[in-house]
C-alpha positions in Angstrom: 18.0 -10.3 32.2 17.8 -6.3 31.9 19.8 -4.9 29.9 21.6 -1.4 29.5 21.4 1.1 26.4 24.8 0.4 25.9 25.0 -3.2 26.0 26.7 -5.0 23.3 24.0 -8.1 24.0 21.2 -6.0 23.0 22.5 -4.5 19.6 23.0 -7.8 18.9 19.4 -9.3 20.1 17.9 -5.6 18.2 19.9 -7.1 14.8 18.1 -10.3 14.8 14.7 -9.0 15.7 14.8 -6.6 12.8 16.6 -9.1 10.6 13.9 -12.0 11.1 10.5 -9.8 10.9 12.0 -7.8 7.5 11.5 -4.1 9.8 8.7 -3.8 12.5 5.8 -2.5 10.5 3.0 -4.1 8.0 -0.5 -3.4 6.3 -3.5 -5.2 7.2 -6.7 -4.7 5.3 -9.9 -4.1 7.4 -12.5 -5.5 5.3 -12.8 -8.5 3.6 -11.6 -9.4 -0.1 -12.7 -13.0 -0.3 -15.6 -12.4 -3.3 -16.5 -10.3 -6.2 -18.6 -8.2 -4.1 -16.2 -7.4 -1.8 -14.2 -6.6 -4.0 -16.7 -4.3 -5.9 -17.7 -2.8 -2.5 -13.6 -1.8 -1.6 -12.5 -0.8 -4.9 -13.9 -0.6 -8.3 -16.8 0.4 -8.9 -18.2 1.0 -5.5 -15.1 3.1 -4.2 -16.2 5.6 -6.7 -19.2 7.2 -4.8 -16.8 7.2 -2.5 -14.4 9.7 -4.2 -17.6 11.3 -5.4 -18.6 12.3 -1.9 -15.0 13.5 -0.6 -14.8 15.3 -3.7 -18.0 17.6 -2.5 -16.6 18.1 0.8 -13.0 17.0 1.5 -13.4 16.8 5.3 -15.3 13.7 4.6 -12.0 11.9 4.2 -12.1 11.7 7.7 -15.6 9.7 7.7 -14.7 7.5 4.4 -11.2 6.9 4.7 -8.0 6.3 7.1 -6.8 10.1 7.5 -9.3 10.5 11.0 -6.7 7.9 12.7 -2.9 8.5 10.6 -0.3 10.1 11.0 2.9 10.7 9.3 6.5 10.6 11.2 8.4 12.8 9.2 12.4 13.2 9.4 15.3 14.4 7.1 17.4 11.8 9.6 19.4 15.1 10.3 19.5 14.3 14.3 18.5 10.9 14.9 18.5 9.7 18.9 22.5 10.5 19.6 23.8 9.4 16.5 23.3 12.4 14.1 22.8 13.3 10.6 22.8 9.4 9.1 20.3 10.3 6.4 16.8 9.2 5.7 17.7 5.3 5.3 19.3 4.7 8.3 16.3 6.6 10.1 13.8 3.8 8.9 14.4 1.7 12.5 13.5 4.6 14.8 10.8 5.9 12.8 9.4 1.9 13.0 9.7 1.9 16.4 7.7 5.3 16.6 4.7 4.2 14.7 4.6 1.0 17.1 5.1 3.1 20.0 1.3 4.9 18.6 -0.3 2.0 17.6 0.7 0.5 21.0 0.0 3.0 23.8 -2.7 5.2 21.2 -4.2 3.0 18.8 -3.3 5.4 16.2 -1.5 4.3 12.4 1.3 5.7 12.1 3.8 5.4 9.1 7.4 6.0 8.7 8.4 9.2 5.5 12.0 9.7 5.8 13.5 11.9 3.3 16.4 11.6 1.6 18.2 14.1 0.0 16.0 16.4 -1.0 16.1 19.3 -3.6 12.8 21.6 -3.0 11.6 23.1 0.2 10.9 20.5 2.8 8.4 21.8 3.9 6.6 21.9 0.8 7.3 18.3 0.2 5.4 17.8 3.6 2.7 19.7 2.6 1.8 18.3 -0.8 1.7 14.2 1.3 -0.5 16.1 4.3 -4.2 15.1 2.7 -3.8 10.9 3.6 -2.5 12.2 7.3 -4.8 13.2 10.5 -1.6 14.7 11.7 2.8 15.1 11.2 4.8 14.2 13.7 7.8 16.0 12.5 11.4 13.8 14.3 14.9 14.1 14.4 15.6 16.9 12.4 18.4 19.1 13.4 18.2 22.5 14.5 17.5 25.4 13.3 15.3 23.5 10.6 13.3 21.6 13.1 12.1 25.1 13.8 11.4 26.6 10.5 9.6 23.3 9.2 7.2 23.2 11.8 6.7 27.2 11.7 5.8 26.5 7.8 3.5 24.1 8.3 1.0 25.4 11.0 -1.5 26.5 8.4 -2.2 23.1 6.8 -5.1 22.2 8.5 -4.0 19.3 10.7 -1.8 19.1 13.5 2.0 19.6 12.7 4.3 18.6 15.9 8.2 18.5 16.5 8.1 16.2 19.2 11.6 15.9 20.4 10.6 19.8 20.7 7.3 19.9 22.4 7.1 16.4 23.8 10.2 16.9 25.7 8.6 20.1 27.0 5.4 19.3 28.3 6.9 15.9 29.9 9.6 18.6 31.5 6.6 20.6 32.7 4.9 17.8 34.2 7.9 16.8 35.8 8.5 20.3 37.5 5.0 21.0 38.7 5.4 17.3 40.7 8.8 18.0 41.6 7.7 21.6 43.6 5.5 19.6 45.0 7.8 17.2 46.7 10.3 19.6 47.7 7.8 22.6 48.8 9.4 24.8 46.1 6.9 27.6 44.3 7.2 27.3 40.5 6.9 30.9 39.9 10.1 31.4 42.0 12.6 28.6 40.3 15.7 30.1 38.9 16.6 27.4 36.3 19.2 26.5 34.2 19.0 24.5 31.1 22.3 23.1 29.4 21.2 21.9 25.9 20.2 25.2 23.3 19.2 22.4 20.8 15.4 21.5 19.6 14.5 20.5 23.1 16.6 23.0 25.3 14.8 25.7 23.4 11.3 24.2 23.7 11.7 23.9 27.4 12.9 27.5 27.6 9.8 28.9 25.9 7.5 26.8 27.8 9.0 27.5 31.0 9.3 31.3 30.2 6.2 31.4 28.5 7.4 33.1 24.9 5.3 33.0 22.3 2.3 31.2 24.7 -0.8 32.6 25.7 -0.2 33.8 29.3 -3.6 32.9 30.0 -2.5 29.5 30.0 1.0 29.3 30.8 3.0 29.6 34.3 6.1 31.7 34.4 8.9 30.9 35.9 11.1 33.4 38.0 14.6 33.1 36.1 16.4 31.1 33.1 20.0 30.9 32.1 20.4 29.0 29.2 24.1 27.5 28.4 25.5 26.3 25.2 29.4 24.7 24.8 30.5 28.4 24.8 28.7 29.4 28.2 25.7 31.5 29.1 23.4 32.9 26.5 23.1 36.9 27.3 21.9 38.9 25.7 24.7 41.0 23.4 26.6 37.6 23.6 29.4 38.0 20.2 28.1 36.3 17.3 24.3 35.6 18.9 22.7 37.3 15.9 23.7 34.9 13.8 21.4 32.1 15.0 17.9 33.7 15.3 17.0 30.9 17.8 19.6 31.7 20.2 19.0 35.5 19.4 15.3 35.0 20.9 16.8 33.1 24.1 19.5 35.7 24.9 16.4 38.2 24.3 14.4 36.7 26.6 16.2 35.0 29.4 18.9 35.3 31.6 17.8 38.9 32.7 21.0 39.4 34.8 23.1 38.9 31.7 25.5 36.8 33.5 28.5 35.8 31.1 30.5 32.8 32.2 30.2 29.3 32.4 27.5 26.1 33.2 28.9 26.5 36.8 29.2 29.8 36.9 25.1 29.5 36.0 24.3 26.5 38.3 25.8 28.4 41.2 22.5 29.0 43.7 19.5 27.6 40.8 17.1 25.8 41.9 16.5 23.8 38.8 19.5 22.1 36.4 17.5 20.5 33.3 20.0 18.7 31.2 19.8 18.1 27.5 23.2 18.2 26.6 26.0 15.5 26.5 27.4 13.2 28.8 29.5 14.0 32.0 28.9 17.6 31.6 27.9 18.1 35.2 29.8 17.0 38.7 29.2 16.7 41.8 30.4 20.2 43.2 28.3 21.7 40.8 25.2 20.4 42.7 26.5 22.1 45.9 26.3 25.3 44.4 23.3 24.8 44.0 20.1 26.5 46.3 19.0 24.2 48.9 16.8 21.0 47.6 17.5 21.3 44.1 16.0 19.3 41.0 18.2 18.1 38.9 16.6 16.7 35.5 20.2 15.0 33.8 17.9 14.3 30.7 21.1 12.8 28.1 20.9 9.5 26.4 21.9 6.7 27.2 24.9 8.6 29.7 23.2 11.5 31.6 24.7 14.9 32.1 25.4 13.6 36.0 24.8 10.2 37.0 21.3 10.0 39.7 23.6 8.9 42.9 26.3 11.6 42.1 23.5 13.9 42.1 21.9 12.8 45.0 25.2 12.5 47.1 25.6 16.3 46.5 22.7 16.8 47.8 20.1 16.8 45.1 16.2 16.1 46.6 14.6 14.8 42.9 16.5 13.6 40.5 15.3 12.3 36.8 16.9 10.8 34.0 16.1 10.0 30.1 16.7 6.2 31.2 14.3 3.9 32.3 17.0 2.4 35.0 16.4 4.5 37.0 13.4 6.2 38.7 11.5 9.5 37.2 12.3 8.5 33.5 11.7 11.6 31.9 10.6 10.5 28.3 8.1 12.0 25.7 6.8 8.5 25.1 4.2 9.5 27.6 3.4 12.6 25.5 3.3 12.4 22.4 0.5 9.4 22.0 -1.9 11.3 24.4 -1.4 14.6 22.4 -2.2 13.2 18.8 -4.7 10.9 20.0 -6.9 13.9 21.9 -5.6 16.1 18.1 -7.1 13.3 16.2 -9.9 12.9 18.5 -11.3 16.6 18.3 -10.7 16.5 14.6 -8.1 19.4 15.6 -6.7 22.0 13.0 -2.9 22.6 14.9 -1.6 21.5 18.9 -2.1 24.8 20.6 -0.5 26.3 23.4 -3.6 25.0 25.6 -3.1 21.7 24.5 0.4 21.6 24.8 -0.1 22.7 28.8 -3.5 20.7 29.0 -1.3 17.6 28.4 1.1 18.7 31.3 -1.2 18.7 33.8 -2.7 15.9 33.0 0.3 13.7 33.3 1.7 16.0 36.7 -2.3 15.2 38.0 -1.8 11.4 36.6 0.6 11.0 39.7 -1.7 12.2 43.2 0.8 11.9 45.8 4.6 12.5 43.9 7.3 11.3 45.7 10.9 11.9 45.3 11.6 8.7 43.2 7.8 9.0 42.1 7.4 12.3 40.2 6.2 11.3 36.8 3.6 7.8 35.7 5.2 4.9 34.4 5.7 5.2 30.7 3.9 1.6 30.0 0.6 2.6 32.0 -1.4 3.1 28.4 -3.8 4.7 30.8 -2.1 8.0 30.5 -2.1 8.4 27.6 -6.0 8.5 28.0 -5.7 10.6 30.6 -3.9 13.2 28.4 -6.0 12.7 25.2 -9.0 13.4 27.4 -7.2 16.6 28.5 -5.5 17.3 24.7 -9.8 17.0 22.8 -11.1 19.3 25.7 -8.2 21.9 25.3 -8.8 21.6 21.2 -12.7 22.2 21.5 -11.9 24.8 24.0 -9.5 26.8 22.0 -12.0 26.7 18.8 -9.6 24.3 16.5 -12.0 21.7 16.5 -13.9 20.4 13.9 -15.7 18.1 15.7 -19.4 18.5 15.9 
């Protein structure tokens, strides 16, 4: 039977499941403890020279121990899925189901660190528990702090990642390259809009318009016009300043400085991308649109505009968040590729050529796009070699690699 997100049957079956197997994570030992040797050999005294030798050279934790395949998945519980700031405990589920979501699709350890309130810097606190890890998934943390965290932690010697940021991104990306493809439309010359000036609305923005990448790397696109719940973002827009985030869009984007509404914007784009809230978009809205659009109604579990609203109006590709329906848009196939390539190369920080190598591996991943065939299917564990592959070869490339 499938069921939908919003089916009362599948809270229910979700309860039990959690209920009966006390959460969705364990540890497992890798060696044997069955003698005295063993036992010698994988702790006292033998784990000694162990710590001897790390304690020479500290980048031999990732020969001797389990840092060269672990991460950390980090939140505050400040923006978890759709339901908000419900704190660090009620976090624990999702950030379960992440670490299973790695192990599964990347074969990487993952474990759960949700914080609770917290007194000092967060982003000290993730610092001082960054010697165990290979990597930080930072998740669900609200905006603007999402940003600052992950802007404080770049210099720590392993890679630090917002997914719901970056993930959403590159998957967005990948989506778009394929999406041209089908429809004939030239990537430099999308006008876009993007409804959502959250974590993700603003990562897609400076991937899209290339701020703060390395041009070398990155495609432009022609135009963005970036809409929050009070309209446009221009720039001189009253009260901008004080969010430095939005500051930078209205800076950046939106070059015509057109004030008004998300109609008023989605009148003649070529692009909508939707990370937003439910309902937001309707049917006349797509009509305004330039001829062929792509309409990416990214919300979860309801989409900005349902996929056969948008397609009546005359939209040619149309992706959701949900896996109902086709072109599921979802960083599930990004985010296991990226830190498995990180870990892989050994990698000091995910660069911008990462970031874009992982793109074009999962736009390549799909040969011949087709309108309901734009992206791979999330559950092909394939790509996520494909885009590890691409992530270690952009990480030697770039020269934060330590591997040898």
């Amino acid at each position: 039977m499938l069921f939908s997100p919003g089916s009362d049957e599948i809270y229910k079956e979700a309860l039990v499941l959690h209920e009966k197997n006390k959460g969705k994570l364990e540890v497992r030992s890798k060696v044997p403890l069955k003698t005295k040797h063993d036992l010698s050999l994988a702790y006292t005294p033998g784990v000694a020279e162990v710590c001897r030798e790390i304690a020479k050279d500290k980048n031999l934790a990732y020969k001797y121990t389990m840092k060269a395949n672990t991460i950390a998945i980090v939140t505050d519980g400040s923006a978890v899925l759709g339901l908000g700031n419900i704190g660090g405990y009620a976090a624990i589920p999702v950030m379960e189901g992440k670490a299973i979501l790695f192990k599964e699709f990347a074969g990487i350890d993952a474990f759960p660190l949700c914080f609770e309130n917290y007194q000092t810097s967060f982003s000290d606190q993730i610092r001082n528990i960054s010697p165990v890890f290979g990597g930080i998934n930072l998740e669900d943390i609200a905006a603007p702090r999402c940003f600052e965290v992950e802007d404080a932690l770049q210099d720590i010697g392993i890679p630090v990642m917002h997914d719901d940021q970056h993930g959403t991104a590159v998957v967005v990306l990948a989506a778009l390259i394929n999406a041209c493809k089908v429809t004939g439309k030239k990537f430099e010359n999308l006008n876009i809009v993007i409804c959502g000036a959250g974590a993700a609305g603003y990562a897609i923005t400076r991937l899209l318009k290339c701020i703060g990448y390395n041009p070398d790397v990155c495609s432009i696109v022609n135009e963005i016009i970036v809409c929050d719940t009070k309209g446009t973002i221009f720039r001189g827009r009253e009260g901008l300043y004080q969010n430095k985030y939005k500051f930078i869009i209205g800076e950046e984007t939106n070059r015509p400085a057109l004030a008004g509404s998300l109609a008023d914007a989605m009148a003649g784009a070529d692009v909508f991308i939707g990370v937003s809230a439910p309902g937001v978009v309707n049917e006349e809205m797509i009509r305004s649109m330039n001829t062929d659009p792509i309409v990416f109604a990214m919300a979860n579990p309801v989409p900005e505009i349902w996929p056969d609203a948008a397609k009546r109006a005359g939209a040619a590709v149309v992706g959701t968040g949900r896996s109902d329906f086709p072109n599921q848009i979802n960083n599930v196939l990004v985010f296991p590729g990226i830190f498995r390539g990180a870990l892989d190369a050994r990698a000091t920080k995910i660069t911008d050529e990462m970031k874009v190598a992982a793109a074009h591996a999962i736009a390549d991943y799909v040969p011949r796009p087709q309108r309901d065939h734009i992206l791979p299917n999330i559950l092909d564990k394939d790509v996520t070699k494909a885009v590890a592959k691409a992530v270690a070869d952009a990480a030697v490339k770039c020269g934060c690699s330590r591997h040898v």
